[in-house]
PyMOL Python script that loads the backbone (N, CA, C, O; Angstrom):
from pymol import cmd

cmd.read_pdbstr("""\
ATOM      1  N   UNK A   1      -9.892  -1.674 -21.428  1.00  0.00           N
ATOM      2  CA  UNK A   1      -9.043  -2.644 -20.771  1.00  0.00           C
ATOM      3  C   UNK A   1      -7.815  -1.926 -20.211  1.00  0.00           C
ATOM      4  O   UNK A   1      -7.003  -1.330 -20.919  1.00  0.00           O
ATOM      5  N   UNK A   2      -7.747  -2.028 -18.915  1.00  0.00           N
ATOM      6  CA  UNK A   2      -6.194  -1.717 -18.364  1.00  0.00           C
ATOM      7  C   UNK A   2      -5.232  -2.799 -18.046  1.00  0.00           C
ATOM      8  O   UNK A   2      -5.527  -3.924 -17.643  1.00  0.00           O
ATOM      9  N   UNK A   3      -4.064  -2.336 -18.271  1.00  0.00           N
ATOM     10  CA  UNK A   3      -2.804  -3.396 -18.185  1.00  0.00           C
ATOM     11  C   UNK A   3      -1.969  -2.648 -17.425  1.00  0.00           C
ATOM     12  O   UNK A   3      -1.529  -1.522 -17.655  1.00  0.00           O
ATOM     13  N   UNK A   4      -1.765  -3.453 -16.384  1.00  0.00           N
ATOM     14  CA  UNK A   4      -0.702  -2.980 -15.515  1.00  0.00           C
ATOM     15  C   UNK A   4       0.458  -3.887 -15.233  1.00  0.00           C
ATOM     16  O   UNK A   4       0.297  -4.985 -14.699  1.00  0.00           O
ATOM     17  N   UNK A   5       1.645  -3.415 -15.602  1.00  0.00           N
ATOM     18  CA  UNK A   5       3.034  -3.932 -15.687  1.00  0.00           C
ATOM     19  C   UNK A   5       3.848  -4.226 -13.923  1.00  0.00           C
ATOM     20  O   UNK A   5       3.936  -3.556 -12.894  1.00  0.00           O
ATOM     21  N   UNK A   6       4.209  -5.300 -14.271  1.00  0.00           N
ATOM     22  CA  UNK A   6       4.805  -5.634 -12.823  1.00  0.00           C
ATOM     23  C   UNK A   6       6.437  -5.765 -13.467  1.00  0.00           C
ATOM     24  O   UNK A   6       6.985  -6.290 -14.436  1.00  0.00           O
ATOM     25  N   UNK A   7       6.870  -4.821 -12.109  1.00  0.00           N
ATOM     26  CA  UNK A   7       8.416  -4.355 -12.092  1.00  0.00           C
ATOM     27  C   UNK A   7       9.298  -5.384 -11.930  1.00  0.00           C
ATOM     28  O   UNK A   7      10.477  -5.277 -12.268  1.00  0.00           O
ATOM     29  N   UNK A   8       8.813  -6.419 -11.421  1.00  0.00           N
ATOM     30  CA  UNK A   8       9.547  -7.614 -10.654  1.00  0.00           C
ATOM     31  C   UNK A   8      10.512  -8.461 -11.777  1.00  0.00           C
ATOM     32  O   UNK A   8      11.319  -9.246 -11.278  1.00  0.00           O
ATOM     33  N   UNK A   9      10.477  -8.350 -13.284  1.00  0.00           N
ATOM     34  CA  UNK A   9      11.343  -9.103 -14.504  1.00  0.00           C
ATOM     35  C   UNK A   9      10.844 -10.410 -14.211  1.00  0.00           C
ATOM     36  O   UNK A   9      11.690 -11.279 -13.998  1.00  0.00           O
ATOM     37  N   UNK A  10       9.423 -10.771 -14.152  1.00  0.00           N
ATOM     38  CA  UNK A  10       9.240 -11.920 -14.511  1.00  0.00           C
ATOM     39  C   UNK A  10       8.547 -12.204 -15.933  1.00  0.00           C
ATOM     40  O   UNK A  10       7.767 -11.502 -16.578  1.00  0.00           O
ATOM     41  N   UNK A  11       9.147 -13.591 -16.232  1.00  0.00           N
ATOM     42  CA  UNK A  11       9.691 -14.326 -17.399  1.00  0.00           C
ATOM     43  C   UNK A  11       8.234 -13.985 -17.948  1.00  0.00           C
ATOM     44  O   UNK A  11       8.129 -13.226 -18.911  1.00  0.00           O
ATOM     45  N   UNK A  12       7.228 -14.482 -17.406  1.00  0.00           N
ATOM     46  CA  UNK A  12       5.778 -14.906 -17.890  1.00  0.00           C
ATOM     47  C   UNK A  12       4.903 -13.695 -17.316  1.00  0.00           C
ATOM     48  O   UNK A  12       5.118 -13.387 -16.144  1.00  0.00           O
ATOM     49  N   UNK A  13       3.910 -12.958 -18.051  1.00  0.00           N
ATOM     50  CA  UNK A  13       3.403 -12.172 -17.194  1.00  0.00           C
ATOM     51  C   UNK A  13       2.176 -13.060 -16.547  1.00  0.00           C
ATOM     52  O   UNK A  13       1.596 -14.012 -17.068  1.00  0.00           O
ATOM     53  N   UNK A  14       1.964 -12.486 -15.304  1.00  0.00           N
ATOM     54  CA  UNK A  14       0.919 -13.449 -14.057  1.00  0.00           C
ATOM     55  C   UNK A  14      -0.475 -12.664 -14.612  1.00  0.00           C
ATOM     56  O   UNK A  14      -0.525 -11.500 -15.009  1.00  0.00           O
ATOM     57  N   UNK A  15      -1.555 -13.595 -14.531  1.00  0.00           N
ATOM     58  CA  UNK A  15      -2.906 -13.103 -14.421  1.00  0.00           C
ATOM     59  C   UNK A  15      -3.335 -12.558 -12.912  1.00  0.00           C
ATOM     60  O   UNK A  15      -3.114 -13.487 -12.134  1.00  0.00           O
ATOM     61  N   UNK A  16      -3.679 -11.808 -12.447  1.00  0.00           N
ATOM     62  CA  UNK A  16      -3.906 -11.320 -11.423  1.00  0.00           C
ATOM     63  C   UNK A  16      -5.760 -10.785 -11.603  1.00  0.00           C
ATOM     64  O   UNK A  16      -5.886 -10.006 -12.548  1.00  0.00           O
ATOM     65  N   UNK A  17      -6.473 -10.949 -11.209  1.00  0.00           N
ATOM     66  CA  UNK A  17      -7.480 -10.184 -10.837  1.00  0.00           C
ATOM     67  C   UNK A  17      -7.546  -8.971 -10.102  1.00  0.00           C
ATOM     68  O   UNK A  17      -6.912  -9.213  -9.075  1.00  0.00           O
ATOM     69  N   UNK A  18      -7.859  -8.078 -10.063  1.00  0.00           N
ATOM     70  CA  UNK A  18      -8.194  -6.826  -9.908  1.00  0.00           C
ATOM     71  C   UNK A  18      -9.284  -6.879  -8.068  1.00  0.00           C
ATOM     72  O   UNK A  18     -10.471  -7.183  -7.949  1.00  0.00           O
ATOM     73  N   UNK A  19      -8.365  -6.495  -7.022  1.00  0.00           N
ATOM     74  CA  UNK A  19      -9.420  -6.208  -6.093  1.00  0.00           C
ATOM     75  C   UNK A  19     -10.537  -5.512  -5.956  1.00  0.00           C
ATOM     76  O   UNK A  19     -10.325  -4.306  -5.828  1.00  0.00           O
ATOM     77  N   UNK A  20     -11.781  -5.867  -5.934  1.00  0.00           N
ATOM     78  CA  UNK A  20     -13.029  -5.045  -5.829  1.00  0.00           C
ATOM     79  C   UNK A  20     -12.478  -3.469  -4.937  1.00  0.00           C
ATOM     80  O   UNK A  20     -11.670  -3.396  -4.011  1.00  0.00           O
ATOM     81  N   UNK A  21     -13.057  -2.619  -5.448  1.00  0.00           N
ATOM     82  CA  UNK A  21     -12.789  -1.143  -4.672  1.00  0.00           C
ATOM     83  C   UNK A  21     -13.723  -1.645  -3.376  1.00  0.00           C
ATOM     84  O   UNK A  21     -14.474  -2.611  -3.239  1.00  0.00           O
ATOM     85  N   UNK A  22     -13.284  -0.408  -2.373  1.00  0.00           N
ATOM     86  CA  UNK A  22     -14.306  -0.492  -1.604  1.00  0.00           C
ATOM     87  C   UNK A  22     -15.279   1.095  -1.348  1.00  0.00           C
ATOM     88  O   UNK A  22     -14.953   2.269  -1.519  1.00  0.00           O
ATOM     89  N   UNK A  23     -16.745   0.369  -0.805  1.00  0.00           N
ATOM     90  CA  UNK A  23     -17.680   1.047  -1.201  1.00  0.00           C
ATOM     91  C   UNK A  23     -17.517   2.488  -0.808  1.00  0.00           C
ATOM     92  O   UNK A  23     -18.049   3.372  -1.479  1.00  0.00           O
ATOM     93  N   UNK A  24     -16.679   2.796   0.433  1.00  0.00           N
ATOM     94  CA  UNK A  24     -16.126   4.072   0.745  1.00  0.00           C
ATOM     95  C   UNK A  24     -15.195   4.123   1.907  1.00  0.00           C
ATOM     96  O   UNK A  24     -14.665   3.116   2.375  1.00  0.00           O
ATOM     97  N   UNK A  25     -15.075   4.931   2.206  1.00  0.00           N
ATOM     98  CA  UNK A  25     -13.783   5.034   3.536  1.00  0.00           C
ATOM     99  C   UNK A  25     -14.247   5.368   5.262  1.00  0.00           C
ATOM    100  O   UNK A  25     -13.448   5.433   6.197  1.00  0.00           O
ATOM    101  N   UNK A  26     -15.485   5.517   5.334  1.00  0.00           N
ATOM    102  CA  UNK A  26     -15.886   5.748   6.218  1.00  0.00           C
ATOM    103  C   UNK A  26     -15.766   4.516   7.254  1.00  0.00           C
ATOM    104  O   UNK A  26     -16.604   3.695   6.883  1.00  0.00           O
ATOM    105  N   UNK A  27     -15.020   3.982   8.505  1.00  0.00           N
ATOM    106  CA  UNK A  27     -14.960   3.257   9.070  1.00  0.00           C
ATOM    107  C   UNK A  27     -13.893   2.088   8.630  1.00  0.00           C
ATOM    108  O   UNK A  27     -13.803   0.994   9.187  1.00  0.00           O
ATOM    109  N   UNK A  28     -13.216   2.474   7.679  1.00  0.00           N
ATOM    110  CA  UNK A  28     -12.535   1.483   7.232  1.00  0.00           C
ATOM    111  C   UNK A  28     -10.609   1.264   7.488  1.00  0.00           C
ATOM    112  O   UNK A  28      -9.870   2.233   7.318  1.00  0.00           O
ATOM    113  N   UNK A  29     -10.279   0.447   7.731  1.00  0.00           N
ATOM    114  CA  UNK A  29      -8.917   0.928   7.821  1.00  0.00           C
ATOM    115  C   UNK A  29      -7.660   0.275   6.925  1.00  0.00           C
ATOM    116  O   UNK A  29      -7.270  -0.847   6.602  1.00  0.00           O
ATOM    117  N   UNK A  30      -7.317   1.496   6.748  1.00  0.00           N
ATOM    118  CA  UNK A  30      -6.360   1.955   5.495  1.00  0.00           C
ATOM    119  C   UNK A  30      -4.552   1.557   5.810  1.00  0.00           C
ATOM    120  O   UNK A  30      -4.153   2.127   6.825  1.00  0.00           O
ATOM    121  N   UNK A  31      -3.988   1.105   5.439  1.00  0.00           N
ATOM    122  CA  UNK A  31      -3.089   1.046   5.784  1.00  0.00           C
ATOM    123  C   UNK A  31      -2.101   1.933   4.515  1.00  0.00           C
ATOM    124  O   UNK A  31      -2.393   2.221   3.354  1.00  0.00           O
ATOM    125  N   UNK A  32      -0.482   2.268   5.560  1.00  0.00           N
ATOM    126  CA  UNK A  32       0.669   2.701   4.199  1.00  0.00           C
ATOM    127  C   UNK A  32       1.558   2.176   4.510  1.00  0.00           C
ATOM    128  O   UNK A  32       1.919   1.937   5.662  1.00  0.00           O
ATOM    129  N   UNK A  33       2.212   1.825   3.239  1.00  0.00           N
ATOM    130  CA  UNK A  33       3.634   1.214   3.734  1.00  0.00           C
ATOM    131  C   UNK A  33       4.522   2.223   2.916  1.00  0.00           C
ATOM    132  O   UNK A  33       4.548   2.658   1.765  1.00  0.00           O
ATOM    133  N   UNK A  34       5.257   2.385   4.112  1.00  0.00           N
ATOM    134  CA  UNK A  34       6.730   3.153   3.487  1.00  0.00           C
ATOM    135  C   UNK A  34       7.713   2.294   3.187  1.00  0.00           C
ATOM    136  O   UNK A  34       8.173   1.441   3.946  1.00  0.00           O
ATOM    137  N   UNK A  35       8.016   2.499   2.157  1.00  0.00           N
ATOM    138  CA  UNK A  35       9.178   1.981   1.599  1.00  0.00           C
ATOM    139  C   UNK A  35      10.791   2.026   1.758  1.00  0.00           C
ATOM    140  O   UNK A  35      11.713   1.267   1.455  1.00  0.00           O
ATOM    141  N   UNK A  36      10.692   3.079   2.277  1.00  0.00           N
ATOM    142  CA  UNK A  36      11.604   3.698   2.770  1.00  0.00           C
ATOM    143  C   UNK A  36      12.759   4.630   1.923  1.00  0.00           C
ATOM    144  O   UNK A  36      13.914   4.897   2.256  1.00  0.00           O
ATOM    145  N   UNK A  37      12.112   4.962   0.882  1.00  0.00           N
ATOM    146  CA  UNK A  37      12.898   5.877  -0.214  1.00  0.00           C
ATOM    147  C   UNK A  37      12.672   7.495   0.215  1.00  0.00           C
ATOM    148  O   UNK A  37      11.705   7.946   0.828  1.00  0.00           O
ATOM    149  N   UNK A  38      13.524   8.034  -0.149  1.00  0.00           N
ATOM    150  CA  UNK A  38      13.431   9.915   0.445  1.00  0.00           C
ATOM    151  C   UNK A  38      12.303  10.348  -0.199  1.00  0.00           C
ATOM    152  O   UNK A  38      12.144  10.229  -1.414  1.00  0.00           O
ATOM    153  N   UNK A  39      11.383  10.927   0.670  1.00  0.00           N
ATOM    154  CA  UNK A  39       9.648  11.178   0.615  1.00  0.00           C
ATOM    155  C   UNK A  39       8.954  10.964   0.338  1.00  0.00           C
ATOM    156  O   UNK A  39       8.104  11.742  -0.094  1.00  0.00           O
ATOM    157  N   UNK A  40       8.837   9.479   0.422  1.00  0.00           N
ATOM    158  CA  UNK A  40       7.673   8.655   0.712  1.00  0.00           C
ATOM    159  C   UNK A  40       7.191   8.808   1.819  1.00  0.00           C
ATOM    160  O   UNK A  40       5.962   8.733   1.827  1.00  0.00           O
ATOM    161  N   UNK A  41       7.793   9.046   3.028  1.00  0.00           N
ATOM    162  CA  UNK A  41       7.074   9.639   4.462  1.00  0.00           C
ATOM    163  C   UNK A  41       6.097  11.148   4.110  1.00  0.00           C
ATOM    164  O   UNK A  41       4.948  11.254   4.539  1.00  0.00           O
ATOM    165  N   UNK A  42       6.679  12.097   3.385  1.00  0.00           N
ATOM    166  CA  UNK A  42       5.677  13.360   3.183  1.00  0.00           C
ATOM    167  C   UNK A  42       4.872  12.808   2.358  1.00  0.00           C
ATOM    168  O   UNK A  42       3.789  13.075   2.877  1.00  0.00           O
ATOM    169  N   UNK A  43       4.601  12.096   1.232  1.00  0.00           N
ATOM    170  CA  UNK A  43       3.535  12.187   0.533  1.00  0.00           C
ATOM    171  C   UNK A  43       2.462  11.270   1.730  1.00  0.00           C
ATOM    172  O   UNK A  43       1.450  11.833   2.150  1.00  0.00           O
ATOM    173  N   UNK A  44       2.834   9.768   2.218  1.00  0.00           N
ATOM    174  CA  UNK A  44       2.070   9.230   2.952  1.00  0.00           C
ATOM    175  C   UNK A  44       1.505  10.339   4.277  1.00  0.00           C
ATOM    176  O   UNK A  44       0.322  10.176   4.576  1.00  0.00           O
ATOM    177  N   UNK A  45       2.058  11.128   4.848  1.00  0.00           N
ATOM    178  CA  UNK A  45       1.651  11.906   5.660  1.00  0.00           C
ATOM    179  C   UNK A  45       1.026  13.150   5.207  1.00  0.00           C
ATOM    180  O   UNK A  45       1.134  14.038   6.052  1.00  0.00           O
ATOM    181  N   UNK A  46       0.381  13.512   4.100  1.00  0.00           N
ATOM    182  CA  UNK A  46      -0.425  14.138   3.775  1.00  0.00           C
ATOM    183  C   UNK A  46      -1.635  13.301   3.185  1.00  0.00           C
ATOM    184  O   UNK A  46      -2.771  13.775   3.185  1.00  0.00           O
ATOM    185  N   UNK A  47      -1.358  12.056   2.689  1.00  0.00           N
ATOM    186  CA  UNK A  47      -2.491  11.057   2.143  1.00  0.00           C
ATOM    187  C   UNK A  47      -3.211  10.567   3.912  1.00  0.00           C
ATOM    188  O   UNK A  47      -4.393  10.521   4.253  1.00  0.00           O
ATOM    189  N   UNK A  48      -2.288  10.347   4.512  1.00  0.00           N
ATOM    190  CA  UNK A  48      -2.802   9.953   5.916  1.00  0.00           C
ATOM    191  C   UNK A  48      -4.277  11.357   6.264  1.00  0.00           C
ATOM    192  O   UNK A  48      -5.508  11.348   6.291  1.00  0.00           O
ATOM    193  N   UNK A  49      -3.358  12.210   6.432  1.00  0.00           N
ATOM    194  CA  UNK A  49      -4.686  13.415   7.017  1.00  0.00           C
ATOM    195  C   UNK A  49      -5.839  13.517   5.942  1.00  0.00           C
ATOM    196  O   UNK A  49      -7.044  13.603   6.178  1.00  0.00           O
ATOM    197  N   UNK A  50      -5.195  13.488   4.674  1.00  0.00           N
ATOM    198  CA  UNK A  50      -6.691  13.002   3.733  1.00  0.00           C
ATOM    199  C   UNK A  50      -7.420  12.130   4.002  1.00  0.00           C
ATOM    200  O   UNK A  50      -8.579  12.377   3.671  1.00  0.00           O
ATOM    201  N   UNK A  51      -7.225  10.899   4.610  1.00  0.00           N
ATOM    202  CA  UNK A  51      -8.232   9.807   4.699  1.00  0.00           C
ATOM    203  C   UNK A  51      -8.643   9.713   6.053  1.00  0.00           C
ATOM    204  O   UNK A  51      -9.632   9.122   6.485  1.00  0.00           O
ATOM    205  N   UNK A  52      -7.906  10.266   6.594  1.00  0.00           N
ATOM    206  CA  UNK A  52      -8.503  10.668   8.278  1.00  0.00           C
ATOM    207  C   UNK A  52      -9.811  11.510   8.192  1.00  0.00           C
ATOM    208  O   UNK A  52     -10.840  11.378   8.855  1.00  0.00           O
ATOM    209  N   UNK A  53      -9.503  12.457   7.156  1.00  0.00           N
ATOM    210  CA  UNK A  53     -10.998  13.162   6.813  1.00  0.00           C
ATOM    211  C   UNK A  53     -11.880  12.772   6.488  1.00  0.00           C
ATOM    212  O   UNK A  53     -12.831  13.515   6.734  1.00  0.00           O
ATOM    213  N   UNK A  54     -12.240  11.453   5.761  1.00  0.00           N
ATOM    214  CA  UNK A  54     -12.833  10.498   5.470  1.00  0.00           C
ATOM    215  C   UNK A  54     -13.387   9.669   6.015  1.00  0.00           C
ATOM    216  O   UNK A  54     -14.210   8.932   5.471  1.00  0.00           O
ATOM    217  N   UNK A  55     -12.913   9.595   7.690  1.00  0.00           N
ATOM    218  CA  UNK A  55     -13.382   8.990   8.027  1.00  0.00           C
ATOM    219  C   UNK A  55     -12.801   7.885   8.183  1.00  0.00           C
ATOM    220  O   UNK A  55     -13.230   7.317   9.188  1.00  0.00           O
ATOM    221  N   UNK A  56     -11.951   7.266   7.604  1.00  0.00           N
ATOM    222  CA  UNK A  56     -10.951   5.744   7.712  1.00  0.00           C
ATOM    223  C   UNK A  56     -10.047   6.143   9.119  1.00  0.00           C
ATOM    224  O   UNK A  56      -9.749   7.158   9.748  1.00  0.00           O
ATOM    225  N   UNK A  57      -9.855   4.934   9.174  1.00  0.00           N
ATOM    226  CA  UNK A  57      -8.532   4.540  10.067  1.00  0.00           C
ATOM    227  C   UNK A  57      -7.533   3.999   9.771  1.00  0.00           C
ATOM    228  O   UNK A  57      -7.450   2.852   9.334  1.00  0.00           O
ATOM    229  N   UNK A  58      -6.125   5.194  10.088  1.00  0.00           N
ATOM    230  CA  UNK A  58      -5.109   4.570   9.092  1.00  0.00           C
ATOM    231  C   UNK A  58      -3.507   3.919  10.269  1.00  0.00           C
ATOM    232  O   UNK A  58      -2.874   4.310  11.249  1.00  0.00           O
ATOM    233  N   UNK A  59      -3.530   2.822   9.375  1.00  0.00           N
ATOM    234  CA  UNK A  59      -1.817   2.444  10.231  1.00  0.00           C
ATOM    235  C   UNK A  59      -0.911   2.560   9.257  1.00  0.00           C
ATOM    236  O   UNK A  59      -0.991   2.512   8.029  1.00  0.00           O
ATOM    237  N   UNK A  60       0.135   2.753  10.159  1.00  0.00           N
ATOM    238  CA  UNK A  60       1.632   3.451   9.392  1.00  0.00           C
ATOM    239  C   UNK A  60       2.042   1.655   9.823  1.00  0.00           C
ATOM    240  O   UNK A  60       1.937   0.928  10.811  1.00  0.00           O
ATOM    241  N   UNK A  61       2.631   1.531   8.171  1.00  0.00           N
ATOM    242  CA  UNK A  61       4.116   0.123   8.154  1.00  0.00           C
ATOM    243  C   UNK A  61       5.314   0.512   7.249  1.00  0.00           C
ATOM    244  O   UNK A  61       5.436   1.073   6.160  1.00  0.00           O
ATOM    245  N   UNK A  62       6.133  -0.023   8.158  1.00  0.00           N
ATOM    246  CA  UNK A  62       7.853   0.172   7.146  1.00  0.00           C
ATOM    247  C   UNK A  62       8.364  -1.241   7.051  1.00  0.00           C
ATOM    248  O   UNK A  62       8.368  -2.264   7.734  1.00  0.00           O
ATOM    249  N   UNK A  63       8.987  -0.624   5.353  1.00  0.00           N
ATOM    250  CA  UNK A  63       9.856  -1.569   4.988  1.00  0.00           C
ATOM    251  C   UNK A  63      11.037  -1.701   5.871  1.00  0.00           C
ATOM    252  O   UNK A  63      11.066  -0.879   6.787  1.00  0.00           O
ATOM    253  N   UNK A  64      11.954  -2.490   5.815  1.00  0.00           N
ATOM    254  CA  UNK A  64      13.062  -2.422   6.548  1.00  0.00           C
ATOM    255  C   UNK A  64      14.020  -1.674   5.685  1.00  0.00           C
ATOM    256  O   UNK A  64      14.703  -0.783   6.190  1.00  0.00           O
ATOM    257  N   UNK A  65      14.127  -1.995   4.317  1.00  0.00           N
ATOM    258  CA  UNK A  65      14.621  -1.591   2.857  1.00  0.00           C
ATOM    259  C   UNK A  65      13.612  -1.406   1.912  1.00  0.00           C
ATOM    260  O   UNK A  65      12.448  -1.796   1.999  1.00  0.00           O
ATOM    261  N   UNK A  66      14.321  -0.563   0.684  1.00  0.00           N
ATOM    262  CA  UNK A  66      13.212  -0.423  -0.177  1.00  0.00           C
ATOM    263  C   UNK A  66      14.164  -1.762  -1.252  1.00  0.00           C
ATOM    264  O   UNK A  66      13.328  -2.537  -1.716  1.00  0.00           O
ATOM    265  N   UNK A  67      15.143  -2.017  -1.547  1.00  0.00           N
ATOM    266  CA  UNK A  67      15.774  -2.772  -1.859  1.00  0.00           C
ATOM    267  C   UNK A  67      15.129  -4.648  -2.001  1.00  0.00           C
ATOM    268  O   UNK A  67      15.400  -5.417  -2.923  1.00  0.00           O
ATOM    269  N   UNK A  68      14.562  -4.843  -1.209  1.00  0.00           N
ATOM    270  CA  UNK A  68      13.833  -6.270  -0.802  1.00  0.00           C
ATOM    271  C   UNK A  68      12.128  -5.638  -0.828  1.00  0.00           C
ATOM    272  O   UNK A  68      11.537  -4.620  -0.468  1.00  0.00           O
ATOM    273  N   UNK A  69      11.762  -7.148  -1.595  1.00  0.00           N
ATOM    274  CA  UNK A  69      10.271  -6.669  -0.755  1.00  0.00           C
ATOM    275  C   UNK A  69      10.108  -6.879   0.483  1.00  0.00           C
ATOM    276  O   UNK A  69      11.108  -7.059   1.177  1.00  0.00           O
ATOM    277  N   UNK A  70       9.115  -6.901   0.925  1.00  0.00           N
ATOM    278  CA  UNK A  70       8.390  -6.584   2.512  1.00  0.00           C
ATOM    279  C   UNK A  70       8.507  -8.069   2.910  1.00  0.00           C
ATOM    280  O   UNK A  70       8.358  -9.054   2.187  1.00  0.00           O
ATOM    281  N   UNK A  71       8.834  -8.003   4.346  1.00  0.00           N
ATOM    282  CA  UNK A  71       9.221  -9.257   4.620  1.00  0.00           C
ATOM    283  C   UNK A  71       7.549  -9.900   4.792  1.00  0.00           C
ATOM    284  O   UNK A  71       6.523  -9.248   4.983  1.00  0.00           O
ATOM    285  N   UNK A  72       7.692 -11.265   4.663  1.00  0.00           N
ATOM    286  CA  UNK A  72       6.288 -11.978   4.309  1.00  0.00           C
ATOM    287  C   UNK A  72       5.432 -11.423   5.660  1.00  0.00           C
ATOM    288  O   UNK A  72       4.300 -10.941   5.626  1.00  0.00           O
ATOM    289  N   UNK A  73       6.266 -11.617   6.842  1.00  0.00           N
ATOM    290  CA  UNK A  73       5.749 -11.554   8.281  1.00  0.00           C
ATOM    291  C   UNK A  73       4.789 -10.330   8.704  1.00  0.00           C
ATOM    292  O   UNK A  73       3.888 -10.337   9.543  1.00  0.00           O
ATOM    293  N   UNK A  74       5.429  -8.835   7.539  1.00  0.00           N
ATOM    294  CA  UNK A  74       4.602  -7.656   7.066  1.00  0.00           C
ATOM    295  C   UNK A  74       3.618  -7.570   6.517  1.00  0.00           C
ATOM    296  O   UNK A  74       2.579  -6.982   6.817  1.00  0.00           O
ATOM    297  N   UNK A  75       3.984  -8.356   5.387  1.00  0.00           N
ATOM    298  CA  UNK A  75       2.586  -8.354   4.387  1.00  0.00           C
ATOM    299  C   UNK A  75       1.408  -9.047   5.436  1.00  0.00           C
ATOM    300  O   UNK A  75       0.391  -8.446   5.783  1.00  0.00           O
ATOM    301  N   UNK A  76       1.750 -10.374   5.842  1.00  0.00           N
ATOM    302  CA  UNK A  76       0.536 -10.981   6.706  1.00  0.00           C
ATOM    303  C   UNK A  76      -0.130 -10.143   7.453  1.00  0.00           C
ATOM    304  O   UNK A  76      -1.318  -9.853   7.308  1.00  0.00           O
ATOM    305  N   UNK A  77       0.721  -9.664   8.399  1.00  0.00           N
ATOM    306  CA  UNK A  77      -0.140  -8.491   9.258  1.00  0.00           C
ATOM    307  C   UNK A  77      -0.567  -7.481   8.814  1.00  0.00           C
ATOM    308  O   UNK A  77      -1.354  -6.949   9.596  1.00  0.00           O
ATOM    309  N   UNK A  78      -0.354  -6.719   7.511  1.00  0.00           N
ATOM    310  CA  UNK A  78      -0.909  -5.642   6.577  1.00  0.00           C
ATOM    311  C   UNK A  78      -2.281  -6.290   6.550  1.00  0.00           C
ATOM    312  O   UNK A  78      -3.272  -5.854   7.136  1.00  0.00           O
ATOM    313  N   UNK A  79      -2.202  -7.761   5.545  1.00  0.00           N
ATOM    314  CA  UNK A  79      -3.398  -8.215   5.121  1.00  0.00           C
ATOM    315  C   UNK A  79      -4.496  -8.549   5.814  1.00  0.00           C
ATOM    316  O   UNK A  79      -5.585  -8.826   5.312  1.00  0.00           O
ATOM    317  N   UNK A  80      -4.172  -8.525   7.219  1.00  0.00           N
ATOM    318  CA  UNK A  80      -4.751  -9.377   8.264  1.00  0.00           C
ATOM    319  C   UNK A  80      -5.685  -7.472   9.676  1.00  0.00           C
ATOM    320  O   UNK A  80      -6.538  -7.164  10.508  1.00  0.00           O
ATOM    321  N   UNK A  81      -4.853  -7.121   9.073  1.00  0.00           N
ATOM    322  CA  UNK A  81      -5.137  -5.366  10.035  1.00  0.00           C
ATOM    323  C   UNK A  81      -6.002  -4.718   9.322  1.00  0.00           C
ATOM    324  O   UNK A  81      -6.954  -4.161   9.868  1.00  0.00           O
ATOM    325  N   UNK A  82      -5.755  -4.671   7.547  1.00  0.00           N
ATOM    326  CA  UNK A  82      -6.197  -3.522   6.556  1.00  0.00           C
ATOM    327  C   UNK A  82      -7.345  -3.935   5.756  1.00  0.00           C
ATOM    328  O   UNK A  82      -7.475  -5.061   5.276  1.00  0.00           O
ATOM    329  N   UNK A  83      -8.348  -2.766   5.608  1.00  0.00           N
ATOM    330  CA  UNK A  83      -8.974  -3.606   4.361  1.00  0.00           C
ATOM    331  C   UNK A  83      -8.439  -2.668   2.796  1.00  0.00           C
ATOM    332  O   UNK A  83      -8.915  -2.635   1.661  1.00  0.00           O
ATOM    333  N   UNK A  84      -7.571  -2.178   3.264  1.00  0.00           N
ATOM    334  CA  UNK A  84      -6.887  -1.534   1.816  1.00  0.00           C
ATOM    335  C   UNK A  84      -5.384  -0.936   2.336  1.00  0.00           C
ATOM    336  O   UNK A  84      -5.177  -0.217   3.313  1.00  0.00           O
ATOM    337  N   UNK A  85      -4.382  -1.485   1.334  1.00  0.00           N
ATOM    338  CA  UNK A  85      -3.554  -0.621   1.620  1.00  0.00           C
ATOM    339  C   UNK A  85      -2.862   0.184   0.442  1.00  0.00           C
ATOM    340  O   UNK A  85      -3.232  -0.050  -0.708  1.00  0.00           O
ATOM    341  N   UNK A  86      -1.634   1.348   0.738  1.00  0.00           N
ATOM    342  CA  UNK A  86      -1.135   2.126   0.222  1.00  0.00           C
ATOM    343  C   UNK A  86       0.261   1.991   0.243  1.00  0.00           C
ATOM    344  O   UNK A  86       0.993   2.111   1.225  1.00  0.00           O
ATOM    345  N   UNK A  87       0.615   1.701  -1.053  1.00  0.00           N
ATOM    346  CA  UNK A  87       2.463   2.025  -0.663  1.00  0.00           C
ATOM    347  C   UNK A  87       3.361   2.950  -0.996  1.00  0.00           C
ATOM    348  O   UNK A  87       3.117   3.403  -2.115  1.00  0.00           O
ATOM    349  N   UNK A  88       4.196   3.367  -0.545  1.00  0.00           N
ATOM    350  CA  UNK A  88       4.744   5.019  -1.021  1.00  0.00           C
ATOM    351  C   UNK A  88       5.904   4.935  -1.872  1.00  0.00           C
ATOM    352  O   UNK A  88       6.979   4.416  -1.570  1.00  0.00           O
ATOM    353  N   UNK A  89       5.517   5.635  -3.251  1.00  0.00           N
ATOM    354  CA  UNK A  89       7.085   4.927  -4.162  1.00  0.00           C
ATOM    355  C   UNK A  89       7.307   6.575  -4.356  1.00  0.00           C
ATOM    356  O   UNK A  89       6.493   7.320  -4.902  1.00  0.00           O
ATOM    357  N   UNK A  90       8.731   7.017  -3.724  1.00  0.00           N
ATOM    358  CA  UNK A  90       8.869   8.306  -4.052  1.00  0.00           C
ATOM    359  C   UNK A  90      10.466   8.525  -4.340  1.00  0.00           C
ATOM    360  O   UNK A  90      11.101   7.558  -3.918  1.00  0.00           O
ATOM    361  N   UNK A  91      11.094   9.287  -4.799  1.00  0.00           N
ATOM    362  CA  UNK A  91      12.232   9.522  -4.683  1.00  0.00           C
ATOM    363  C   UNK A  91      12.550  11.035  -4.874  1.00  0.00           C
ATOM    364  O   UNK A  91      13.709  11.440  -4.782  1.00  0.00           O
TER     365      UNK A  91
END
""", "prot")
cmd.dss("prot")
cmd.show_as("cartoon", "prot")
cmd.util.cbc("prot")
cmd.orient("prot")
């Protein structure tokens, strides 16, 4: 069993289900979101040319802040462009 902790300080922890993986990367497109913390752009830009090798297709998204989450208007179009995405937590 894995448990994964959400950062957010909420009161109750949420049940969440687990997204199915997908079957591989070939044709698929990948999205990253930068967060916008100091090098999160280098790690996403070396994960980018990794999955380019793969075969995926990847789009670059920014936070406006790393401070706030992603404005809803982001996430929609992430969810709506990607069939997986990546977010860059670096400091």
């Amino acid at each position: 069993m894995t448990i994964l902790l959400d950062p957010t300080s909420e009161r109750v922890p949420a049940e969440r289900p687990r997204a199915p993986r997908l079957s591989g990367l070939e044709g698929r497109t990948i999205g990253l979101l930068d967060i916008v913390k100091p090098r999160g752009d280098v790690f996403l830009d070396r994960l980018e040319a990794r999955l380019e090798r793969e075969g995926a297709k990847v789009l670059r998204y920014r936070k406006p802040t790393f401070t706030k989450p992603a404005p809803i208007d982001l996430r929609h179009e992430i969810a709506q462009q990607c069939d997986a995405v990546v977010e860059a937590l670096a400091d």
